[in-house]
py3Dmol code that shows the C-alpha trace and the ligand (Angstrom):
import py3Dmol

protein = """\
ATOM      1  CA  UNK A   1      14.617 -10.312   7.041  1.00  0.00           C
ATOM      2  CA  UNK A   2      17.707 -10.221   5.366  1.00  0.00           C
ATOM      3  CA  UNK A   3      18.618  -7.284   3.426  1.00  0.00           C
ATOM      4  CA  UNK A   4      21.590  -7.530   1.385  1.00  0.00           C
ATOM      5  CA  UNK A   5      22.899  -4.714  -0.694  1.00  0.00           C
ATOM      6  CA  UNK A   6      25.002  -5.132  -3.276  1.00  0.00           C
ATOM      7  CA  UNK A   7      27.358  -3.030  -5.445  1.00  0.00           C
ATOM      8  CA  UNK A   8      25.313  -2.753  -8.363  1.00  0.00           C
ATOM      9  CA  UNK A   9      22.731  -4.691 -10.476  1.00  0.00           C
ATOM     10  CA  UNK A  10      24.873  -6.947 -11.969  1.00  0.00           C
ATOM     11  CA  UNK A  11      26.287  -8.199  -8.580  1.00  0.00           C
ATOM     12  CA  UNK A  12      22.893  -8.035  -7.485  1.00  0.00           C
ATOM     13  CA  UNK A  13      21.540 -10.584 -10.097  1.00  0.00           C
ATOM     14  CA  UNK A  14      25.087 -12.546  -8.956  1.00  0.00           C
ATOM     15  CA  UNK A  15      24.084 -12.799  -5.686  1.00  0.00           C
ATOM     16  CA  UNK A  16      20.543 -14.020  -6.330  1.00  0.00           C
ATOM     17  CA  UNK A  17      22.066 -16.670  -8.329  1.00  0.00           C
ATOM     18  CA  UNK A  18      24.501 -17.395  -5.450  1.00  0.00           C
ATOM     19  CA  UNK A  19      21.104 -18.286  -3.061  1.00  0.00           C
ATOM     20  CA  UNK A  20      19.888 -20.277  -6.145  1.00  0.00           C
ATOM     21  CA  UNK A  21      22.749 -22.287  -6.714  1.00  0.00           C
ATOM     22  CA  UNK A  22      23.727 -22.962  -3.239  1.00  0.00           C
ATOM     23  CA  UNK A  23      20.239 -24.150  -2.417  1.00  0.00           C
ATOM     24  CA  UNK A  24      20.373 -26.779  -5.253  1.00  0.00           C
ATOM     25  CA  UNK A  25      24.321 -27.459  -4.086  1.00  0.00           C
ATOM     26  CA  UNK A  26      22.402 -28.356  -0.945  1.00  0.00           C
ATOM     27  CA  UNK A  27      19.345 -29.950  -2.255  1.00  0.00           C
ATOM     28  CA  UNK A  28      19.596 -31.658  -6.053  1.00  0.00           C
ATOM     29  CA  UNK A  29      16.269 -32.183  -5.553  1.00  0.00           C
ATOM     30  CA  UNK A  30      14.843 -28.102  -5.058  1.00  0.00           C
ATOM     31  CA  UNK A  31      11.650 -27.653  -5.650  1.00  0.00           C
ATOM     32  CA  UNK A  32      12.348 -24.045  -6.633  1.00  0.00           C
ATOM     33  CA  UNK A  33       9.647 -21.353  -6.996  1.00  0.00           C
ATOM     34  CA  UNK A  34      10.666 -19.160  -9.995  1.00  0.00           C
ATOM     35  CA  UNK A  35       9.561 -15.734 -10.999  1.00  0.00           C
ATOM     36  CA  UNK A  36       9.442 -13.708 -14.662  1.00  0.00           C
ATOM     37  CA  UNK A  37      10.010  -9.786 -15.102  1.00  0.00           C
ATOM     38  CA  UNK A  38      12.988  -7.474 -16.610  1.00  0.00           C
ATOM     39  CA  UNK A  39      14.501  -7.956 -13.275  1.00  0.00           C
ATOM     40  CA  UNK A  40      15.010 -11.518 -13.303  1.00  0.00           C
ATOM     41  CA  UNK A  41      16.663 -11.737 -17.076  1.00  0.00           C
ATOM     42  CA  UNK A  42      20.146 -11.132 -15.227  1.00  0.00           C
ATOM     43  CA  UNK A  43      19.700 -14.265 -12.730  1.00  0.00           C
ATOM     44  CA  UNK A  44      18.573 -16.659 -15.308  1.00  0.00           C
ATOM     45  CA  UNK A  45      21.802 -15.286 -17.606  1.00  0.00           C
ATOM     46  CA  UNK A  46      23.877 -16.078 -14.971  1.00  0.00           C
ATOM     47  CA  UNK A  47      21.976 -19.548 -14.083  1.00  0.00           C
ATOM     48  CA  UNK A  48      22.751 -20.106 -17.975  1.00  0.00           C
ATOM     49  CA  UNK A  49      26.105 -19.393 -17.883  1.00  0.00           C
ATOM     50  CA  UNK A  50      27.313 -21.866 -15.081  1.00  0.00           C
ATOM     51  CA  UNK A  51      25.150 -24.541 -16.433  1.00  0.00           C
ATOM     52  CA  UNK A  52      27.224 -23.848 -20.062  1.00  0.00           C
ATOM     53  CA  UNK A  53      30.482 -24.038 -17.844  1.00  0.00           C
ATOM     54  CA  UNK A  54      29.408 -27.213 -16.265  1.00  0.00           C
ATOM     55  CA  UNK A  55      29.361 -25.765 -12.501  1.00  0.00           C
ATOM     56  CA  UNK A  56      25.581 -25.485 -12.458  1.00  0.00           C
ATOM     57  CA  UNK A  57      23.271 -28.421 -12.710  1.00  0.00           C
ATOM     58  CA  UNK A  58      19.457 -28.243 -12.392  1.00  0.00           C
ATOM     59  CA  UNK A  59      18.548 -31.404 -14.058  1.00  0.00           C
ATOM     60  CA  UNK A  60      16.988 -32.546 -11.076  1.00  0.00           C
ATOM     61  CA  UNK A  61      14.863 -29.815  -9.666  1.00  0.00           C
ATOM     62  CA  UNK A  62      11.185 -28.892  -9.768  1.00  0.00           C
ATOM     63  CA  UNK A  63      10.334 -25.724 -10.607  1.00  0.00           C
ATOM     64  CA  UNK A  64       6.811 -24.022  -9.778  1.00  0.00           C
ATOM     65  CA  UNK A  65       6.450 -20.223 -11.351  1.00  0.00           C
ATOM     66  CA  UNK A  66       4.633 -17.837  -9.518  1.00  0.00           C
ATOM     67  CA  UNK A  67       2.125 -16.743 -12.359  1.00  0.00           C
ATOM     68  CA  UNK A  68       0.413 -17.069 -15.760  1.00  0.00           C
ATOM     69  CA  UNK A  69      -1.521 -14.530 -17.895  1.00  0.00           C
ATOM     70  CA  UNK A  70      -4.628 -15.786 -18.750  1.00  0.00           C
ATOM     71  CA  UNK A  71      -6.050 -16.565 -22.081  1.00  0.00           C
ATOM     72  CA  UNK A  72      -2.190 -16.722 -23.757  1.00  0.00           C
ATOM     73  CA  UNK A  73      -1.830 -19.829 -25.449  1.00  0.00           C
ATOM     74  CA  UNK A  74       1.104 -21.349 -23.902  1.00  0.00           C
ATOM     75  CA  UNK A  75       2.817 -21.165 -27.411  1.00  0.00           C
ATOM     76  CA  UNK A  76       2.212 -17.280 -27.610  1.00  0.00           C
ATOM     77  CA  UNK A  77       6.295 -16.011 -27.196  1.00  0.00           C
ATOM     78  CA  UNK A  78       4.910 -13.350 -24.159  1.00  0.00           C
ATOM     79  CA  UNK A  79       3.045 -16.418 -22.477  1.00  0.00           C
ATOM     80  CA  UNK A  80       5.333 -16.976 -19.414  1.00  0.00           C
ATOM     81  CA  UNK A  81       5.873 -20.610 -20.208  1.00  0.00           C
ATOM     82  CA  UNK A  82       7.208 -19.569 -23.180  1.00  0.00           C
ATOM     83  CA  UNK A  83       9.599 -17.367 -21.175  1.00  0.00           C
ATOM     84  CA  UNK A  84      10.594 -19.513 -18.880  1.00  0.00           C
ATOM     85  CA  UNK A  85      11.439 -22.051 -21.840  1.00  0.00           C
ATOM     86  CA  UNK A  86      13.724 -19.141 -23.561  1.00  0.00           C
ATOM     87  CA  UNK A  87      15.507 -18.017 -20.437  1.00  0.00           C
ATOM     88  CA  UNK A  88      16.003 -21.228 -18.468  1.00  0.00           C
ATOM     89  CA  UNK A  89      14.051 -24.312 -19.130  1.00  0.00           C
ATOM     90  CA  UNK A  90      15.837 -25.638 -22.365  1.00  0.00           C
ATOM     91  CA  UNK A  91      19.225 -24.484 -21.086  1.00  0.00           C
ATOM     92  CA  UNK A  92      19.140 -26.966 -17.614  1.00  0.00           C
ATOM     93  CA  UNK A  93      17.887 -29.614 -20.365  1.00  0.00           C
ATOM     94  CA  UNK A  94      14.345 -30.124 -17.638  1.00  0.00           C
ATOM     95  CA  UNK A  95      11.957 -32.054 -18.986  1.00  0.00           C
ATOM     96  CA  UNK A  96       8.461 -30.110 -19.470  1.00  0.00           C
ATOM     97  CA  UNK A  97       6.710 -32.510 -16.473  1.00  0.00           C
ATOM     98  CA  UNK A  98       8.841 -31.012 -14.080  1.00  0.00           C
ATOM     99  CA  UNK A  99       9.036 -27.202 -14.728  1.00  0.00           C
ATOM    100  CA  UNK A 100       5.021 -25.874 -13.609  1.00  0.00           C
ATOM    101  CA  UNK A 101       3.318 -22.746 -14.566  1.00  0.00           C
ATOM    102  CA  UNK A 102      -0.443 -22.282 -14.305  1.00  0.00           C
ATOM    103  CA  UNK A 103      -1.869 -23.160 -18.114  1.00  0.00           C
ATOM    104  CA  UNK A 104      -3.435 -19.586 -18.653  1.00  0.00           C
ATOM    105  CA  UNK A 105      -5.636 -21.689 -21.419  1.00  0.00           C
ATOM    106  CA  UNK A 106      -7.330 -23.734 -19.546  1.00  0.00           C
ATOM    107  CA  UNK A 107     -10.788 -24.068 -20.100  1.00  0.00           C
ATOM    108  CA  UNK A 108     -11.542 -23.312 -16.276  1.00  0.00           C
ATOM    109  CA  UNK A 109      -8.928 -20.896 -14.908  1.00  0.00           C
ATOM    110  CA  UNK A 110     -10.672 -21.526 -11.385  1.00  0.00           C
ATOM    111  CA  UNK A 111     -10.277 -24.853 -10.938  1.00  0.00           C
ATOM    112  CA  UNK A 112      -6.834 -24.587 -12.983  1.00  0.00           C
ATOM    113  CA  UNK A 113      -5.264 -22.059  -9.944  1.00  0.00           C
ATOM    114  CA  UNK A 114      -7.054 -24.879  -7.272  1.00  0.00           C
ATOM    115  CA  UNK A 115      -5.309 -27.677  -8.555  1.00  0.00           C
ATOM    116  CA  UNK A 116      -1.775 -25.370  -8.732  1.00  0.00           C
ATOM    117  CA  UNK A 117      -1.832 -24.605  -5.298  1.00  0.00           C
ATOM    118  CA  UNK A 118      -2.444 -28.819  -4.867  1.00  0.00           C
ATOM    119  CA  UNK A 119       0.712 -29.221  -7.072  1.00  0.00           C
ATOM    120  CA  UNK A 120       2.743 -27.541  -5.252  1.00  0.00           C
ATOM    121  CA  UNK A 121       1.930 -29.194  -1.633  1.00  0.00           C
ATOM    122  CA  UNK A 122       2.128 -32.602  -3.691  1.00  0.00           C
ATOM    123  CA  UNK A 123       5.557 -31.636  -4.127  1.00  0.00           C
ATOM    124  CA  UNK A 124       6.263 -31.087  -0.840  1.00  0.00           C
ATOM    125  CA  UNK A 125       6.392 -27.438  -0.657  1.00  0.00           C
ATOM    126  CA  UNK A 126       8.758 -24.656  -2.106  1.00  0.00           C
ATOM    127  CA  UNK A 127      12.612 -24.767  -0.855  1.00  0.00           C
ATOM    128  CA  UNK A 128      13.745 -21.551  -2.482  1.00  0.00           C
ATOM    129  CA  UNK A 129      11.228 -18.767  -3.748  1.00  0.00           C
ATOM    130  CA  UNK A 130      12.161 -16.180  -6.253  1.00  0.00           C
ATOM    131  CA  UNK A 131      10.248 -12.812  -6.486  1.00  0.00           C
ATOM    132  CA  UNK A 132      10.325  -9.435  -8.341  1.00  0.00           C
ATOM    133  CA  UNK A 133       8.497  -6.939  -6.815  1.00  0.00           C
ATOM    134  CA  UNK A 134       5.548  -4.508  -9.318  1.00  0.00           C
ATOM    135  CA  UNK A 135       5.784  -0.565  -8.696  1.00  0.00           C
ATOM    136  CA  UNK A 136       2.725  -0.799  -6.435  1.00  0.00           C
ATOM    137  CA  UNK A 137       4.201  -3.281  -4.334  1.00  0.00           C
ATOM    138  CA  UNK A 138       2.734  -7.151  -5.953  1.00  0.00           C
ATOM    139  CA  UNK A 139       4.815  -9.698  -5.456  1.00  0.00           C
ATOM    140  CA  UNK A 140       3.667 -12.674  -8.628  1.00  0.00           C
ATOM    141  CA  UNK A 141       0.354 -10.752  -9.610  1.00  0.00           C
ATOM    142  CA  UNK A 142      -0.395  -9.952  -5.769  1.00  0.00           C
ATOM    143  CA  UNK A 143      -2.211  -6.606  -6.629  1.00  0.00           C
ATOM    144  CA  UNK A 144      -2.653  -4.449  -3.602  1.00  0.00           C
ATOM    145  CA  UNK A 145      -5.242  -4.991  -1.434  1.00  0.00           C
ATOM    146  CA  UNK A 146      -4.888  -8.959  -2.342  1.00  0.00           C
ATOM    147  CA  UNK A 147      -5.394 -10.952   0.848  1.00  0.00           C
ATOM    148  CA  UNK A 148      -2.427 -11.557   3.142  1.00  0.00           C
ATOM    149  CA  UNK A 149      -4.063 -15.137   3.086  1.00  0.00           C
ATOM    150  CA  UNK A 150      -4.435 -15.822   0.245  1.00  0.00           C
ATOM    151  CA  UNK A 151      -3.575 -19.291  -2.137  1.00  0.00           C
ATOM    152  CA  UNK A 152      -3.245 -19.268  -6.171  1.00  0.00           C
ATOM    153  CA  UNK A 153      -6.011 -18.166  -8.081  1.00  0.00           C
ATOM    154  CA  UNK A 154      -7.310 -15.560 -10.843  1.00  0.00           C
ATOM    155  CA  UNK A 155      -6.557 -11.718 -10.282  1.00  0.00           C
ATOM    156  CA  UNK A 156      -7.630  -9.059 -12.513  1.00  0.00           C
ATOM    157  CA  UNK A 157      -4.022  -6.989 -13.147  1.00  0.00           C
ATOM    158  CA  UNK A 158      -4.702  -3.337 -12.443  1.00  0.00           C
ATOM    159  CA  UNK A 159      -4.064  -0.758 -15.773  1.00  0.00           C
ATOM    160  CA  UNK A 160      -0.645   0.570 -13.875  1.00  0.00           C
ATOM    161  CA  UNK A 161       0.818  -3.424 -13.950  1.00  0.00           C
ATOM    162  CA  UNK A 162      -0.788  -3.248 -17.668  1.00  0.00           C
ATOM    163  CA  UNK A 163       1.050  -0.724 -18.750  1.00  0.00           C
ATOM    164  CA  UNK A 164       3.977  -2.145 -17.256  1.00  0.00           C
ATOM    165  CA  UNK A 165       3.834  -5.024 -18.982  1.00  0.00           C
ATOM    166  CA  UNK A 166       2.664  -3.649 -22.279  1.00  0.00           C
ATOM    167  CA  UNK A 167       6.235  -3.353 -23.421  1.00  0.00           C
ATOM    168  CA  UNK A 168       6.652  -6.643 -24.024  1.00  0.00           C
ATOM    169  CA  UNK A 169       3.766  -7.136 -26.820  1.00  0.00           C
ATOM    170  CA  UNK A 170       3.734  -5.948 -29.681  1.00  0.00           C
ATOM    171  CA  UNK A 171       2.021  -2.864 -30.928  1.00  0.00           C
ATOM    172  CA  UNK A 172      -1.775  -3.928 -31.935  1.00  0.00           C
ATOM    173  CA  UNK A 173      -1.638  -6.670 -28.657  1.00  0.00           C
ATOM    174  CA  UNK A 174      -3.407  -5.967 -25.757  1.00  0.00           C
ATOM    175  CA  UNK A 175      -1.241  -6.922 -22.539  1.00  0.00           C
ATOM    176  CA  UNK A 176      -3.568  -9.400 -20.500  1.00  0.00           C
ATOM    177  CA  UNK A 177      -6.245  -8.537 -17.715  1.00  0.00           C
ATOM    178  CA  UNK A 178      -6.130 -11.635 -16.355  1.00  0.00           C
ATOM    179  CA  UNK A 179      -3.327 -14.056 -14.546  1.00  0.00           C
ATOM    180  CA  UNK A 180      -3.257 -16.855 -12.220  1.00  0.00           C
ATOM    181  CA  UNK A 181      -0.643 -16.831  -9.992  1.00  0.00           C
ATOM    182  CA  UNK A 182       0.279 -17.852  -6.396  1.00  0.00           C
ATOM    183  CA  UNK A 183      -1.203 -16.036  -3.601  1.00  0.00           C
ATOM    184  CA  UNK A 184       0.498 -14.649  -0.497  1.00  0.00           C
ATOM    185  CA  UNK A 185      -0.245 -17.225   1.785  1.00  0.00           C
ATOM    186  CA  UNK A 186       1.229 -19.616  -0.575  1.00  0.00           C
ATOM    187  CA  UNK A 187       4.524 -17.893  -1.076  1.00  0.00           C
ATOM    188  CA  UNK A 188       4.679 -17.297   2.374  1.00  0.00           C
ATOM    189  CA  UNK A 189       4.330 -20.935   3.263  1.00  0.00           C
ATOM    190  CA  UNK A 190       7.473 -21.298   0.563  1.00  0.00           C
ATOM    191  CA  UNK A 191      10.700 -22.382   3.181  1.00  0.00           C
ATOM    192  CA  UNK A 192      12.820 -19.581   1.890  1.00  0.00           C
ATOM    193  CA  UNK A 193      12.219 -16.947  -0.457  1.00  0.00           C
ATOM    194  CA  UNK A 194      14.757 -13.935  -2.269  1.00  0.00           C
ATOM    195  CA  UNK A 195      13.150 -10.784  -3.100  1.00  0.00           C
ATOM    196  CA  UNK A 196      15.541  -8.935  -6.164  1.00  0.00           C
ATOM    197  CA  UNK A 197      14.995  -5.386  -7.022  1.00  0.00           C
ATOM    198  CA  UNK A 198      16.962  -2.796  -9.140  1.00  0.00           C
ATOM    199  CA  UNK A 199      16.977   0.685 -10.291  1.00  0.00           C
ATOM    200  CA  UNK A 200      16.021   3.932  -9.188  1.00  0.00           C
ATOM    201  CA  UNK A 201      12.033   3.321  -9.987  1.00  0.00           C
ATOM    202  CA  UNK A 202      12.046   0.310  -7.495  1.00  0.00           C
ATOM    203  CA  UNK A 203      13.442   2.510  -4.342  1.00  0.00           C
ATOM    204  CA  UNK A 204      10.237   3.609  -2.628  1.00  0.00           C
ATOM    205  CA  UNK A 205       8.196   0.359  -3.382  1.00  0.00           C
ATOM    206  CA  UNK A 206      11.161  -1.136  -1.517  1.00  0.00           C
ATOM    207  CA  UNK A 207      11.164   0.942   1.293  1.00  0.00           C
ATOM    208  CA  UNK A 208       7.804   0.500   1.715  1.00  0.00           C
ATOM    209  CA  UNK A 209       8.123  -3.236   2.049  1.00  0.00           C
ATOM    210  CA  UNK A 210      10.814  -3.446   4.295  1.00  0.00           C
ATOM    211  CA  UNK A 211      10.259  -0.718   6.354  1.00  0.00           C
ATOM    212  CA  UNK A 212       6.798   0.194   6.162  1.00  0.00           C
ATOM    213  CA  UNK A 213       3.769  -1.387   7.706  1.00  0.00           C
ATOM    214  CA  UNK A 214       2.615  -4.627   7.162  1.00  0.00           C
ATOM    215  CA  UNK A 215      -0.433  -4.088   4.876  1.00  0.00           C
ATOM    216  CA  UNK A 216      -2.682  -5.627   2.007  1.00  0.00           C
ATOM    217  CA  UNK A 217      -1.663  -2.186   0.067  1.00  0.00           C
ATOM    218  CA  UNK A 218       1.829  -3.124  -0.754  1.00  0.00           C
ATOM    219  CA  UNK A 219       1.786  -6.330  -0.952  1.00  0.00           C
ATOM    220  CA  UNK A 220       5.416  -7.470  -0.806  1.00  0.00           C
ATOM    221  CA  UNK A 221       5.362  -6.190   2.916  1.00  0.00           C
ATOM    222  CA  UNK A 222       3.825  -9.495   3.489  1.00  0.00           C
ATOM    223  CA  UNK A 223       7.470 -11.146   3.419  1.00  0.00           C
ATOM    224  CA  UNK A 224       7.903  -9.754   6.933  1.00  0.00           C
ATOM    225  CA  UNK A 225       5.963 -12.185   8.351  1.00  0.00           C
ATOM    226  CA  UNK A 226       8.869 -14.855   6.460  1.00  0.00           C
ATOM    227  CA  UNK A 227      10.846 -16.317   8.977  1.00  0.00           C
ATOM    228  CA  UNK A 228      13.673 -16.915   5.569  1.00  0.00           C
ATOM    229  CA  UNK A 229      13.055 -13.851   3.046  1.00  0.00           C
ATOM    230  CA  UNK A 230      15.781 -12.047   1.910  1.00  0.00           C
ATOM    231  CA  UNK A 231      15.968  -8.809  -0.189  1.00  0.00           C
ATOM    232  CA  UNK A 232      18.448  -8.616  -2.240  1.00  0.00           C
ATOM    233  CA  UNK A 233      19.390  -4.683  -3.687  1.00  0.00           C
ATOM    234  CA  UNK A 234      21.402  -2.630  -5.790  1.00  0.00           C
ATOM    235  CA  UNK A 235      22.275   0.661  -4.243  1.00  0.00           C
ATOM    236  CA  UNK A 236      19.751   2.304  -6.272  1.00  0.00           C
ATOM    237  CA  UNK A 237      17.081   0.138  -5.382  1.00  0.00           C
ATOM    238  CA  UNK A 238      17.911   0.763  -1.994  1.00  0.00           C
ATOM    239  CA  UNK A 239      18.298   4.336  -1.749  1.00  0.00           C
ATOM    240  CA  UNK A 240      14.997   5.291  -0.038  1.00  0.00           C
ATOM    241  CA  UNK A 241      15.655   2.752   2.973  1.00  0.00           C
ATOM    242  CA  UNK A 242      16.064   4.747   6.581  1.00  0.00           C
ATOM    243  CA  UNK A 243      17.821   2.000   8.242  1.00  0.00           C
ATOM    244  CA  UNK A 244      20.805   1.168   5.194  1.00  0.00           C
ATOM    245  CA  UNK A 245      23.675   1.643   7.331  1.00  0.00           C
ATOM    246  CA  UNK A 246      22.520  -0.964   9.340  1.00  0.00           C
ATOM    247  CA  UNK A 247      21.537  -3.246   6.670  1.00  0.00           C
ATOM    248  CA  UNK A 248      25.318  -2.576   5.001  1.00  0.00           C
ATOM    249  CA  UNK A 249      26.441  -3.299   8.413  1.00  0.00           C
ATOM    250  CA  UNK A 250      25.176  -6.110   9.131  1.00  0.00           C
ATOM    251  CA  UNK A 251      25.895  -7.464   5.249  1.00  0.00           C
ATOM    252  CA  UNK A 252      29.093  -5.535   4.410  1.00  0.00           C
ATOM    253  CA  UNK A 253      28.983  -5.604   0.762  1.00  0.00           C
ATOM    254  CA  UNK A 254      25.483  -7.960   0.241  1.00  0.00           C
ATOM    255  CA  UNK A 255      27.602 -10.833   1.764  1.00  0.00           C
ATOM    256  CA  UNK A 256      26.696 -13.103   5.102  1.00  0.00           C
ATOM    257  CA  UNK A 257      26.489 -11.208   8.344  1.00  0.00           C
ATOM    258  CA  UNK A 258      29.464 -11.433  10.758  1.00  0.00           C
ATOM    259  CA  UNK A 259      29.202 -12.809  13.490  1.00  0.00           C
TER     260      UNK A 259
END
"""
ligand_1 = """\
9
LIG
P 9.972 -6.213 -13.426
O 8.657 -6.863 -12.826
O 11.105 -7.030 -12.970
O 9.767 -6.290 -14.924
O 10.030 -4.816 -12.917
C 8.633 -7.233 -11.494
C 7.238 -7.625 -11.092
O 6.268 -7.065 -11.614
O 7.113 -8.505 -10.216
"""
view = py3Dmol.view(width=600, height=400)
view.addModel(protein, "pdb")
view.setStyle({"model": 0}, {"cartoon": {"style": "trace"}})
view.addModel(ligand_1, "xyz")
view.setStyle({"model": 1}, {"stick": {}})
view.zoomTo()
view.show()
């Protein structure tokens, strides 16, 4: 694992972009895995941004997010297609066939998250992954004690990821008890994947899944079996992890290791 730590969250969200755009610099053609959350707004600003100054093209990628909500209509502003629309989709100009999500509406959410997981090895696989990471350690709607093998498909969100997510409906909505999303197996199949997590609230989940043991009840500490994750920090973010000075050794400032 890579664990970069960078001066704050800004140049954290910077150097998640960085991965982004160099992977697409390297491959047009990305199929990128893409993730939603508070934490992500920064990267997709930044995506935005170069695209507006003409550095940044993503015209031809594929993009696969990591979950839905269930029973959202896709036009419902909180649905994460919706999202993904606002904060990137119409600003790379991609064309709606080639930017996935699970359809949370679908009349058969089982066989929906099936034929996801067969999208995505149609495509060939994932190049670059993004992921947040939840307070109790999901990565996409992983909720602990989700199987280390397992492939996209409906999970029931516990009330703590609930209330998390309540602040972005409105008053008399109910946040959803159901998404779809990509299971672990499946993101850890992905060839690379960047982990981004700021703030003070984010520091022991972290620690856990870098430096704790590989278990079902923190999900994200899955990625250590990923022979290509990365986890990129703000200082904050990294504050409860034992082995930093190594890690800021190693990656003086979040940038590539010297050799
Ligand atoms: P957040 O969500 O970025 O809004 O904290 C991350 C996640 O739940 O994966």
């Amino acid at each position: 694992m890579r664990v970069l730590i960078c001066e704050d969250g800004a140049a954290a969200a910077q150097r998640t972009a960085d991965i982004l755009c160099a992977s697409v610099a390297n491959r047009p053609d990305a199929v990128l895995g893409l993730a939603t959350g508070g934490t992500m707004e920064p990267v997709y600003a930044v995506l935005r941004n170069r695209i507006a100054a003409g550095s940044l093209d993503l015209s031809g990628v594929t993009t696969f997010n990591l979950d839905e909500y269930v029973g959202l209509a896709v036009t419902h502003p909180q649905s994460y297609r919706a999202t993904m629309q606002r904060l990137l989709f119409d600003a790379a100009g991609l064309p709606p066939a080639r930017c996935h999500l699970p359809d949370g509406s679908a009349a058969d959410p089982v066989a929906e998250a099936r034929a996801y997981e067969a999208a995505i090895e149609a495509a060939g696989g994932i190049d670059l992954q993004l992921l947040g990471i939840g307070h109790n350690g999901h990565i996409g709607f992983n909720e602990p004690t989700s199987s280390l093998g397992s492939r996209t498909r409906v999970k029931t969100l516990t009330g703590e990821t609930r209330r998390a997510n309540a602040r972005f409906f409105g008053p008399d909505e109910e946040a959803p008890q159901f998404a779809i999303t990509m299971g672990i197996k499946t993101v850890l199949e992905t060839r690379a994947c960047v982990l981004l997590a700021t703030g003070p609230r984010k520091a022991a989940v972290v620690a856990a899944a870098i430096e704790g043991p590989l278990a079902a009840a923190c999900p994200a500490s899955a990625l250590q079996l990923h022979p290509q994750a990365t986890f990129v920090l703000d200082p904050a973010a990294a504050a409860g992890l034992k082995l930093r000075d190594y890690y800021e050794t190693v990656h003086p400032g979040g940038g590539e290791a010297r050799l």
